[in-house]
C-alpha positions as CSV (number, residue, x, y, z in Angstrom):
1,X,-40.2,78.3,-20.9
2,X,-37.1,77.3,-19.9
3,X,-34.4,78.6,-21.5
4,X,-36.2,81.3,-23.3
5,X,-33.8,84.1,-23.0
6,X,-31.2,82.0,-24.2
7,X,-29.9,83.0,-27.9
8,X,-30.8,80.5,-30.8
9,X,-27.9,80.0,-33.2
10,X,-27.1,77.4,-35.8
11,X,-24.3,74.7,-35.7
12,X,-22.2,76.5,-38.3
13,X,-22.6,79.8,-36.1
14,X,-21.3,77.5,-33.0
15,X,-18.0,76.2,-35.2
16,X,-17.4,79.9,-36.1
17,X,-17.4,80.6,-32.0
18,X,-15.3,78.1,-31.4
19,X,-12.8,79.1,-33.8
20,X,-12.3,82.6,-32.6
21,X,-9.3,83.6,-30.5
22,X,-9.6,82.4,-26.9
23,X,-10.4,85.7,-24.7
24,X,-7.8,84.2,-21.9
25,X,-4.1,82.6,-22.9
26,X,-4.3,79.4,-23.7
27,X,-2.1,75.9,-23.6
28,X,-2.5,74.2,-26.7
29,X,-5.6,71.5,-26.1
30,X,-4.6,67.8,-26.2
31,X,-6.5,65.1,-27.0
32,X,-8.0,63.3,-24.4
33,X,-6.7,59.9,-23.0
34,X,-6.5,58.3,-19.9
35,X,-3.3,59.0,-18.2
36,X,-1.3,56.8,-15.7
37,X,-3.1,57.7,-12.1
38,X,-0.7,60.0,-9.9
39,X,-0.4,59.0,-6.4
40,X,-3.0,59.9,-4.5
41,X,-1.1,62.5,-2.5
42,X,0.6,64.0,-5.7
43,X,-2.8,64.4,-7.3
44,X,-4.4,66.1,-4.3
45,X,-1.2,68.2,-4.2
46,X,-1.6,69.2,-7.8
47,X,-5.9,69.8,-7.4
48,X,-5.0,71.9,-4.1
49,X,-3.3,74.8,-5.9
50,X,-6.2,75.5,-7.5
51,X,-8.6,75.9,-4.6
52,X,-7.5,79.2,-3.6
53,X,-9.7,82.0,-4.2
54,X,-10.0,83.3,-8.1
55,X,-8.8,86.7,-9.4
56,X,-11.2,88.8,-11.0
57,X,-10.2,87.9,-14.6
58,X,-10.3,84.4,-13.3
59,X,-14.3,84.4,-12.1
60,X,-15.0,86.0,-15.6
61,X,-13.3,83.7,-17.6
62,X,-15.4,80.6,-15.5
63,X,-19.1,82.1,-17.1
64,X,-19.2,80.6,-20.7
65,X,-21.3,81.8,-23.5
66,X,-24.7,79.9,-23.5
67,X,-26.4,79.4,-27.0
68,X,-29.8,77.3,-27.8
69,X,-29.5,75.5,-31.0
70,X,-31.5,76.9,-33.6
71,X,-34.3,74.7,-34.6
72,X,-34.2,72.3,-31.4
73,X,-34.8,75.5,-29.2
74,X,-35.5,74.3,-25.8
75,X,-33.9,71.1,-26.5
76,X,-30.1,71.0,-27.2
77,X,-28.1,74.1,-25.4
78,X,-24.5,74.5,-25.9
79,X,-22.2,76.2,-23.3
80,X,-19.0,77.4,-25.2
81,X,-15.8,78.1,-22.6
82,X,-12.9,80.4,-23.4
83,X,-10.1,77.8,-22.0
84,X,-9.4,74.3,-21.4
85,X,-8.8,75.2,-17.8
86,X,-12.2,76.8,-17.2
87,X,-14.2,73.7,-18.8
88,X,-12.0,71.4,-16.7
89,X,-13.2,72.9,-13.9
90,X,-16.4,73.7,-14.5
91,X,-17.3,70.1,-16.0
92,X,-15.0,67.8,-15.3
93,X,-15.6,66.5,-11.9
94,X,-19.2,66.4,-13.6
95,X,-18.4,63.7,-16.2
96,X,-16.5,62.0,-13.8
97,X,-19.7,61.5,-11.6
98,X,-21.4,60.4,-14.8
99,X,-19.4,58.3,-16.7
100,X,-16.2,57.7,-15.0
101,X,-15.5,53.5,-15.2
102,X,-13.8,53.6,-11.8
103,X,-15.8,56.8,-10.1
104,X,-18.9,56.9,-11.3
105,X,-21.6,58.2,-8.7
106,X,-19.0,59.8,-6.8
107,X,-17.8,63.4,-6.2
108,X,-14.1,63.9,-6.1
109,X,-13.1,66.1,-3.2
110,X,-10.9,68.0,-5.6
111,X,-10.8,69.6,-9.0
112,X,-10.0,66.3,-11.4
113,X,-6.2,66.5,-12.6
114,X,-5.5,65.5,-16.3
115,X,-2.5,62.9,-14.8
116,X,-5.5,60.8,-13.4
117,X,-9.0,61.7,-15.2
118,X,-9.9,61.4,-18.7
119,X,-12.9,63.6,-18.2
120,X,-10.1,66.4,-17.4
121,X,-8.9,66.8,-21.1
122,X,-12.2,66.4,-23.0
123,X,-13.0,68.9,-25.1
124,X,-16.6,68.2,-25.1
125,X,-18.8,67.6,-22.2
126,X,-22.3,66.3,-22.4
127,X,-25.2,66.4,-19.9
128,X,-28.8,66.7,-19.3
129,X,-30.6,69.2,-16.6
130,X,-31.3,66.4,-14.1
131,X,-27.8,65.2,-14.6
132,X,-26.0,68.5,-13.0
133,X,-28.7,68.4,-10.3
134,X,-27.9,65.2,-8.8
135,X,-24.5,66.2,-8.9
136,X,-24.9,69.2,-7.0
137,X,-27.3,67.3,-4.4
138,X,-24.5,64.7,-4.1
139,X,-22.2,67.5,-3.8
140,X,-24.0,69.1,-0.8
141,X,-25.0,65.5,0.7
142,X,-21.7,64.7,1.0
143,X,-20.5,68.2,2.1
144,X,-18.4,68.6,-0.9
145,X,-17.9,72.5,-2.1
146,X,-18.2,73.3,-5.4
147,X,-15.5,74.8,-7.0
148,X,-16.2,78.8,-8.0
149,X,-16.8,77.0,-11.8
150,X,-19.1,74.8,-10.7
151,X,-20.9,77.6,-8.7
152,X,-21.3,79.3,-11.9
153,X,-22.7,77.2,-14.0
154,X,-25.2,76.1,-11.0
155,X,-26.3,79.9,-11.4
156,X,-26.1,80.0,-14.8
157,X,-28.7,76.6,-15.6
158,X,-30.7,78.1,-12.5
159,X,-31.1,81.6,-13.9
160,X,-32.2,80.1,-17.3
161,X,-35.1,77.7,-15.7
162,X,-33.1,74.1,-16.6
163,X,-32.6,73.4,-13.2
164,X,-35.1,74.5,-10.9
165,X,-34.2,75.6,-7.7
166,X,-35.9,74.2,-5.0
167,X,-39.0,76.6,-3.0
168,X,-36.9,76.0,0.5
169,X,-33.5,76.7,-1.0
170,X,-31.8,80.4,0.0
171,X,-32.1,82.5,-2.9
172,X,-29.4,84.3,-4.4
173,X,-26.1,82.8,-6.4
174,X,-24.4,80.5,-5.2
175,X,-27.0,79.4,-2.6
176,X,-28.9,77.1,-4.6
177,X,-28.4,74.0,-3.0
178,X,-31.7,72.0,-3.3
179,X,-33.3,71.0,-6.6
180,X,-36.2,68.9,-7.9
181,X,-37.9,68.4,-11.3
182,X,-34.8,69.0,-13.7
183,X,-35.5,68.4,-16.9
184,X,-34.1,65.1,-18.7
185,X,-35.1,65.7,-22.1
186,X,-32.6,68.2,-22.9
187,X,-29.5,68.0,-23.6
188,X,-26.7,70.8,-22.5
189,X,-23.0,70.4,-24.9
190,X,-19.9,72.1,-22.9
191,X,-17.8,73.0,-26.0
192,X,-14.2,75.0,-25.5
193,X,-11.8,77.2,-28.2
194,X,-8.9,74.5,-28.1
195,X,-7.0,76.5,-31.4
196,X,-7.8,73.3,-33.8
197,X,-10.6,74.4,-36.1
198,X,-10.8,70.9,-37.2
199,X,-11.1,68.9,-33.9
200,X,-13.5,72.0,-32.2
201,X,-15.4,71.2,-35.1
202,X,-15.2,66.9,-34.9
203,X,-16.0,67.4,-31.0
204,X,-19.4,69.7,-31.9
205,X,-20.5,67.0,-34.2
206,X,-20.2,64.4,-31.7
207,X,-21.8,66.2,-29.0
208,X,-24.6,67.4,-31.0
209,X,-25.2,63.7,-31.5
210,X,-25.7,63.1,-27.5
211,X,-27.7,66.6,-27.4
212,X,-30.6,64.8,-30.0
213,X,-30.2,61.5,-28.0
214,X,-31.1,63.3,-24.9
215,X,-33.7,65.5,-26.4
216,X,-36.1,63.3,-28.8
217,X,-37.7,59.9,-27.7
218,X,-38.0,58.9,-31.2
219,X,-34.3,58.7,-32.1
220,X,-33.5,57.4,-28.5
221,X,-35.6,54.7,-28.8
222,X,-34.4,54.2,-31.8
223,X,-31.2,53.6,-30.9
224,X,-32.0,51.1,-28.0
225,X,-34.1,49.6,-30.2
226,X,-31.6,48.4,-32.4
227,X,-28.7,48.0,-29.5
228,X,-30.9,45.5,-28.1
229,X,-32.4,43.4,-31.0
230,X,-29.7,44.1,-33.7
231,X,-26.7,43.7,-32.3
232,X,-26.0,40.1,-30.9
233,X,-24.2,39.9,-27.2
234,X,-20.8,39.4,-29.1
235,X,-21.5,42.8,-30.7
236,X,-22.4,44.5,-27.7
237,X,-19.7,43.5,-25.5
238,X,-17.1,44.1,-27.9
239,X,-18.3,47.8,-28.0
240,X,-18.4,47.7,-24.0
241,X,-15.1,46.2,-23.5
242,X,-13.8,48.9,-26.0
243,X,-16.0,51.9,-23.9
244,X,-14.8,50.3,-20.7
245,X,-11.0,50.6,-22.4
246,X,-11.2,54.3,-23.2
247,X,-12.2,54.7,-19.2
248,X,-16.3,54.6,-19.6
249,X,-19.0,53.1,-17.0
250,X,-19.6,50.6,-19.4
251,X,-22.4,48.4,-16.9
252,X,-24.6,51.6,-17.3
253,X,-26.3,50.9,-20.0
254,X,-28.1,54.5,-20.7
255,X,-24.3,55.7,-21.2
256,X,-23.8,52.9,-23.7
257,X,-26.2,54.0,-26.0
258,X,-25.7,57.1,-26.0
259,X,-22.2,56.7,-27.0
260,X,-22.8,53.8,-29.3
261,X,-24.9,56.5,-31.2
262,X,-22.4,59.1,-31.1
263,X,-19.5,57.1,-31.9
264,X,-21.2,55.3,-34.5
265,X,-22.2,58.4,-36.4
266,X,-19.9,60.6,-36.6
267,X,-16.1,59.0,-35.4
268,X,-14.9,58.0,-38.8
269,X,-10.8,57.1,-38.3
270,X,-11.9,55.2,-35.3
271,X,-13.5,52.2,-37.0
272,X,-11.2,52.6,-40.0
273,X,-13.8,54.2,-42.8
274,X,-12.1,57.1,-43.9
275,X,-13.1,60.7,-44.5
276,X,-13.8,62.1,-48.1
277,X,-12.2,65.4,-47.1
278,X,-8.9,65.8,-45.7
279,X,-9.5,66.2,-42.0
280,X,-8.4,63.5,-39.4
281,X,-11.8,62.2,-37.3
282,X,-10.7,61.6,-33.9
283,X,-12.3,61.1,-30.4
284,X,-12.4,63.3,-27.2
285,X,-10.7,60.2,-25.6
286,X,-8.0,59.6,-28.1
287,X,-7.6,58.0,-31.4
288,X,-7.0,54.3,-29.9
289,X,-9.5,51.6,-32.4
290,X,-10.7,48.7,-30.6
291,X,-8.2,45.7,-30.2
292,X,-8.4,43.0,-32.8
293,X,-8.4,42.9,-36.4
294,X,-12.1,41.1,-36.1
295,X,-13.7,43.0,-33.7
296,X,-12.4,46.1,-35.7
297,X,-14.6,44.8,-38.9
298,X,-17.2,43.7,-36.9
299,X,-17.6,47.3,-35.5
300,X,-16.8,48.5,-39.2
301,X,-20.0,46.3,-39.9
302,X,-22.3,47.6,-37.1
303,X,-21.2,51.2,-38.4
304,X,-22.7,50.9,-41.6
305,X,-25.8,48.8,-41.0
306,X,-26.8,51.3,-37.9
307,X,-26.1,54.7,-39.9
308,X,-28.7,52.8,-42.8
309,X,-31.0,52.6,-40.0
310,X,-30.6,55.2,-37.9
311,X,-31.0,58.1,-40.2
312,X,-35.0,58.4,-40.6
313,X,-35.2,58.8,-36.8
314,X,-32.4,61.8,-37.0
315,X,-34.4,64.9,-36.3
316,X,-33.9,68.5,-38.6
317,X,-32.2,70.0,-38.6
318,X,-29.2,67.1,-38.6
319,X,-26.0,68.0,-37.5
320,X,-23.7,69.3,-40.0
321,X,-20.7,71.7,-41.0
322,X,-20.4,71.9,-44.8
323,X,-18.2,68.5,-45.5
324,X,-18.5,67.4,-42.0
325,X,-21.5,65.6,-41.6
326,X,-22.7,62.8,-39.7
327,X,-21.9,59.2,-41.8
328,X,-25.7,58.4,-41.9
329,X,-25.7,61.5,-44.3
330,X,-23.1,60.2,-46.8
């Protein structure tokens, strides 16, 4: 099965990972927002100095940890990365493909820069099999190298069966070039050591909420269940504005979901309820709530009748690190 040799360990073991010492230095992680776009020829400058070839030390640090999550084995796998740098270029130009408002189905020529890409300072990445492959295809359609990273992780989710490479393809790494039947119901989380227990821990609890999404029909139908015959189109297109604010693809309306779900169960400052422990809630896009005084209770609203809902469809084991749980477990 795919993904067998993969270690199973829990969420809590995951949060412990995460807060060990980075293996590589490391630049204090920020949160992520959209920054003002360089100039074109700035940012290419910027993405061109890292194109040359990796050291040693470099190449080592691109191969993250992979983990299975105990009791969704074969379902949700997390990918943990020593540094900020590594995940940005091993996933970045990914999310961008998938969920960029502005770039979405595209493959940037270069190694995303934090001055123009959101997707460049998360600290949490979310995927499925099938995504990565038709990023790689679209890659090698459009005669696009993949960065070293990127060649990596393409070994990496070949070598562990969740993206199949293709009969015809040359074998041996990096040479996988053509894929077919990746898997879309499972979900892979790229996590990285940012140095802030709390916000590694916030980011895992969100991610772990796309993982399920991805992973089990019954809470993803769920979920569009209610998007589409709860919500009215007021309600929806507030939340879309606000996704298409923090720099989402908000006319794809998978991605909505999936977000409306993860956002909705776990961000807590964002929508103004606030935590019974001490920890700050924030995004992986920043701590910006949605404009308006009315829309902000309307979403405040929405919050607490979906996390009612939503809870008996929540597969065990549910996400959870001691007094960090998701809000349909309050």
């Amino acid at each position: 099965a795919a993904g067998a040799e993969v270690p199973s360990v829990s969420m809590e073991e995951v949060a412990r990972l995460l807060a060990q010492p980075s293996k590589v230095p490391m630049v204090a992680a920020t949160r992520a927002r959209r920054q003002p776009r360089l100039k074109r020829s700035d940012a290419s400058a910027v993405a061109a100095s890292e194109g040359e070839a990796p050291s040693a030390e470099e190449l080592a640090d691109y191969d993250p940890s992979m983990f299975q999550w105990e009791g969704h084995e074969g379902a949700v796998f997390f990918l943990v990365y020593e540094s900020q740098r590594a995940c940005r270029l091993a996933l970045a130009r990914l999310s961008v493909f998938l969920e960029d408002r502005e770039m979405h189905g595209q493959v940037l020529h270069q190694p995303a820069t934090i001055q123009e890409y959101a997707a460049a300072s998360y600290t949490g990445h979310n995927f499925t099999p099938e995504d990565v492959a038709r990023f790689f295809e679209a890659a090698e359609a459009a005669e696009i190298p993949l960065h070293p990273a990127e060649q990596r992780l393409q070994a990496l989710l070949v070598q562990t069966g969740l993206v199949p490479a293709n009969e015809q393809a040359a074998s041996g790494y990096p040479n996988y070039s053509c894929f077919h039947h990746a898997r879309r119901d499972a979900g892979i989380l790229g996590l990285v050591k940012t140095g802030d227990s709390t916000q590694n821990a916030e980011t895992l609890l969100h991610e772990s909420m796309h993982g399920l999404f991805y992973s089990y029909s019954v809470l993803r139908d769920a979920t569009h269940e209610y998007w589409t015959t709860c919500l009215t189109a007021e309600e929806r297109g507030i939340f879309e504005t606000y996704l298409s604010d923090l720099g989402y693809d908000a006319t794809n309306g998978f991605l909505v979901v999936n977000e409306f779900l993860a956002y909705m169960t776990t961000e807590r400052s964002l929508f103004g309820k606030p935590r019974h422990d001490k920890a700050v809630a924030s995004t992986r896009r920043g701590s910006g709530k949605p404009s308006g005084n009315e829309n902000l209770q309307l979403l405040q609203r929405v919050q607490s009748n979906f996390n009612t809902r939503i809870r008996a469809s929540v597969p065990d084991p549910r996400p959870g690190l001691g007094c960090l749980k998701c809000i349909f477990d309050d």
